[in-house]
C-alpha positions as CSV (number, residue, x, y, z in Angstrom):
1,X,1.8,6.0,-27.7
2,X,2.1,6.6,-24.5
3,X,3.5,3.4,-22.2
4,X,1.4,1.7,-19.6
5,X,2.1,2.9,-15.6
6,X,4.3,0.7,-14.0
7,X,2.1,-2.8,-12.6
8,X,4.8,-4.1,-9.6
9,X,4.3,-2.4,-6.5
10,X,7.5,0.2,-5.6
11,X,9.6,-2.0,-2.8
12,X,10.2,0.7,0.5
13,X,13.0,0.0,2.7
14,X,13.5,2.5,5.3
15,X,17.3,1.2,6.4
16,X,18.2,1.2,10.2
17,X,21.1,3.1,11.0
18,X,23.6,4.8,9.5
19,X,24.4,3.5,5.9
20,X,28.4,4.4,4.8
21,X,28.0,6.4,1.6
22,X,30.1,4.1,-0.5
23,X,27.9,0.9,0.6
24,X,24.9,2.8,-0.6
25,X,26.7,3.6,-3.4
26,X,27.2,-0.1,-4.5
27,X,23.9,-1.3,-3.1
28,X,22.2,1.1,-6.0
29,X,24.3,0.3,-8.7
30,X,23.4,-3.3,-8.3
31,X,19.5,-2.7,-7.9
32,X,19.5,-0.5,-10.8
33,X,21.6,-3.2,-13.2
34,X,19.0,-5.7,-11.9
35,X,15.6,-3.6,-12.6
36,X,17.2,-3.6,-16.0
37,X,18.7,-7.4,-16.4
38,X,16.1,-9.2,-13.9
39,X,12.9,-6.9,-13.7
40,X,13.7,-6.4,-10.0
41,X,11.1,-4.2,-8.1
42,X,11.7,-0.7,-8.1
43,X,12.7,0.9,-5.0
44,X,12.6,3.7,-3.1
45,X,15.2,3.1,0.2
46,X,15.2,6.2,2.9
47,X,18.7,5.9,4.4
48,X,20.3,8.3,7.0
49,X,24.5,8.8,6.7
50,X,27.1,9.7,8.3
51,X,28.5,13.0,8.0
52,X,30.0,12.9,4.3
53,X,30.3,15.4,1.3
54,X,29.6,14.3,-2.0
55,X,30.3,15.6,-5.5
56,X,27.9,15.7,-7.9
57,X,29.4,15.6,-12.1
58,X,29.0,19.8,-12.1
59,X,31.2,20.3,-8.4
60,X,34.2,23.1,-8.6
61,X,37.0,22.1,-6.4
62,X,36.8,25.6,-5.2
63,X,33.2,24.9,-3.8
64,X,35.0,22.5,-1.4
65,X,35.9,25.4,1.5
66,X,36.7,22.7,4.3
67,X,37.2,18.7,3.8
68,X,36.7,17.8,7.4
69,X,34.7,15.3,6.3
70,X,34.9,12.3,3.5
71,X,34.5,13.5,0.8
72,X,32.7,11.0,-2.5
73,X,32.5,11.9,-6.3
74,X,28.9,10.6,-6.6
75,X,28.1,10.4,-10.3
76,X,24.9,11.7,-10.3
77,X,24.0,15.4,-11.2
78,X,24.5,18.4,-10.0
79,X,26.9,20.1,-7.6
80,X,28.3,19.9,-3.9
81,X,25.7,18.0,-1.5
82,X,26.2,17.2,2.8
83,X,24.7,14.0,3.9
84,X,24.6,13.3,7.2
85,X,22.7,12.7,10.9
86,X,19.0,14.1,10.9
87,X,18.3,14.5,7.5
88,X,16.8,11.7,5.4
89,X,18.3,10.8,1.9
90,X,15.6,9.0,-0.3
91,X,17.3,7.2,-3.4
92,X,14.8,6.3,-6.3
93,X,15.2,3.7,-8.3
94,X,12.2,3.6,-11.0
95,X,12.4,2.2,-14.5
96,X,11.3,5.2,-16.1
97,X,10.0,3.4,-19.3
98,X,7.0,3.0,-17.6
99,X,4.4,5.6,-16.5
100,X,4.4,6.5,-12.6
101,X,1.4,8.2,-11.9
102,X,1.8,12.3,-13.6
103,X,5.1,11.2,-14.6
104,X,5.3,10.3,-18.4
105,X,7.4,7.7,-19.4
106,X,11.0,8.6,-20.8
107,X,10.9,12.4,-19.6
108,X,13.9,13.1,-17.1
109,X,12.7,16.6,-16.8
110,X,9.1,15.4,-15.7
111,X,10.5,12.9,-13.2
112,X,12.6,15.7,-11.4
113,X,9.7,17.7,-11.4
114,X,7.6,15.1,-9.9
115,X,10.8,14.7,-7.3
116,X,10.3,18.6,-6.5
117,X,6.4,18.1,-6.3
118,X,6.8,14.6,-3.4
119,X,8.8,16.9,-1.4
120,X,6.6,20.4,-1.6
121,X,3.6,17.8,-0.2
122,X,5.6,16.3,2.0
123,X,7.0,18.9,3.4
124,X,3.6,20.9,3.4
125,X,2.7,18.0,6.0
126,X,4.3,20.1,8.5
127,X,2.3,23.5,7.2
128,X,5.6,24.3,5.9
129,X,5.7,26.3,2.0
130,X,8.5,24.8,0.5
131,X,8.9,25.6,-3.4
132,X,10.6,25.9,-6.4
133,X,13.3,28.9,-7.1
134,X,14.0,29.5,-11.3
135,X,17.4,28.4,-11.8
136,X,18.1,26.8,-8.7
137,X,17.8,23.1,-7.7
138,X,16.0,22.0,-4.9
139,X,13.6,23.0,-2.7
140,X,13.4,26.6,-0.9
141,X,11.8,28.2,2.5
142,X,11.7,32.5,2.3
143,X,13.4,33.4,4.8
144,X,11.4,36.8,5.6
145,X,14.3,38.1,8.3
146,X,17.0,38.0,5.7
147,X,15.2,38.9,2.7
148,X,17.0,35.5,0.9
149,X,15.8,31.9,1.1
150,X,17.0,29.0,2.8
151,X,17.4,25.3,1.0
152,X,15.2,22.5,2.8
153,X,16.1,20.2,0.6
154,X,18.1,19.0,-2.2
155,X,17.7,16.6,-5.2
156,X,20.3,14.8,-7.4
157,X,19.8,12.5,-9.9
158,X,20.9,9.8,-12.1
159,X,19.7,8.0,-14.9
160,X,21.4,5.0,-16.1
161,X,19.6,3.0,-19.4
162,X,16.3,4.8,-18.0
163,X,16.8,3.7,-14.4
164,X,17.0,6.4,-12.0
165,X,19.3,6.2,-9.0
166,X,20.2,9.1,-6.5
167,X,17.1,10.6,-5.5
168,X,16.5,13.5,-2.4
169,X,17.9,14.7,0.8
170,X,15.2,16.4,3.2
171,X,16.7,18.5,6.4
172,X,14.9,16.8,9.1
173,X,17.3,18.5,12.3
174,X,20.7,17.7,10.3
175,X,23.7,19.8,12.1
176,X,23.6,23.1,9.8
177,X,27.2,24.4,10.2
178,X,28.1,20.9,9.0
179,X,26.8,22.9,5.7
180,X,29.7,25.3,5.8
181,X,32.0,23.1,4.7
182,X,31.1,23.4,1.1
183,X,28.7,25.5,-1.2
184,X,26.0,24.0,-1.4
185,X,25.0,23.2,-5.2
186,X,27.3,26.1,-6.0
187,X,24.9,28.7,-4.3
188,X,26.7,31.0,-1.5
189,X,24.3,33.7,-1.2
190,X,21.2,31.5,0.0
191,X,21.5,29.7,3.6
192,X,20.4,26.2,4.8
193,X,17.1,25.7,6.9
194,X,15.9,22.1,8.4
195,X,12.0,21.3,9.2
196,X,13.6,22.1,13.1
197,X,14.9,25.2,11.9
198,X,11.6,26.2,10.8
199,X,10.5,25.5,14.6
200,X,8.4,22.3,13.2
201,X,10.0,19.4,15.7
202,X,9.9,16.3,13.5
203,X,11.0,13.2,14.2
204,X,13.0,10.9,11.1
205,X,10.0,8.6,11.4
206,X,7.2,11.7,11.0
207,X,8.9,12.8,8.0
208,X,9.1,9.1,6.8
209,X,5.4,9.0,6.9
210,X,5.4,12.3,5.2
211,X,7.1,11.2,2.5
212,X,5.2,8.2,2.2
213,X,2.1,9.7,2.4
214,X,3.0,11.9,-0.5
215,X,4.5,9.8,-2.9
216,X,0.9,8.2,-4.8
217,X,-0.3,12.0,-5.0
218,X,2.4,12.2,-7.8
219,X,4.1,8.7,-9.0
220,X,0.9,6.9,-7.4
């Protein structure tokens, strides 16, 4: 039987600022224990950080190349991520015993797929082709000088008794050598690309409306 899609419209809170990593780290837990004690709304929150490297359960200590800035074990999947100025980090939190839209209820594989899919729309806003790479996570612009491909954005999750938490990180115009402080999600031979670096000058609050203009074409 497959369960009903969720009936309580998704709370968005688009935070002013710059959030401190561990504050956002607190400020999920508690949602997520009180979509499953209290049947809180689910959430998506778009938050902007300052700069701040975070581990995901998968990060090798030798992926950290330069600590110059905090550094946070995050708990959510995955490898080494940057967070910081000009990129937007969206954390989800969806009950995912309910339906949401072409996501099936109780698949963690179809959720991040339906992650990957919000940000290929919204990112094809900005007549950019953003897509999947096999056996790489996130989200990838060919990079046609090179030869390679260049990460536009990254996705991490978490699931905690069905809840998800952690979410996506888009490069709006973040600082790129910020990057080289780590390897990103344990990939060195790929670079890092922003929707500026792809000559498409975006403001936070046009990718914002990207974003939410993609969202119901997949959890809708």
């Amino acid at each position: 039987m497959t369960a009903p899609p969720s009936t309580h419209p998704i709370e968005w809170i688009v935070q002013d600022g710059r959030t401190p990593y561990a504050q956002a780290l607190a400020a999920m837990e508690a949602h997520v224990a009180a979509i499953r004690a209290e049947g809180a709304r689910e959430r998506v929150w778009l938050v902007e950080h300052e700069p701040t490297y975070t581990a995901g359960t998968s990060a090798r200590p030798e992926d950290l190349r330069d600590p110059r800035f905090p550094v946070f074990h995050a708990g959510r999947g995955g490898q080494w991520t940057y967070h910081g100025p000009g990129q937007r980090t969206g954390y989800v939190m969806l009950d995912l015993q309910q339906a949401h839209g072409s996501v099936p209820a109780r698949d963690i594989r179809a959720y991040v797929h339906g992650l990957e899919e919000w940000l290929i729309r919204a990112i094809g806003h900005f007549n950019i082709r953003a897509e999947r790479r096999e056996g790489r996570i996130g989200l990838w612009v060919a990079n046609r000088a090179t030869g390679t491909d260049d990460k536009i954005a990254a996705i991490g999750v978490r699931v905690t008794r069905w809840v998800t938490w952690h979410g996506v990180a888009l490069n709006v115009d973040p600082d790129l050598s910020h990057f080289g402080g780590i390897v990103p999600c344990g990939i060195s031979e790929h670079g890092v690309t922003s929707l500026h670096g792809q000559g498409v000058l975006a403001t936070m609050e046009d990718a914002d409306a990207a974003l939410r203009a993609a969202w119901d074409d997949v959890f809708g």
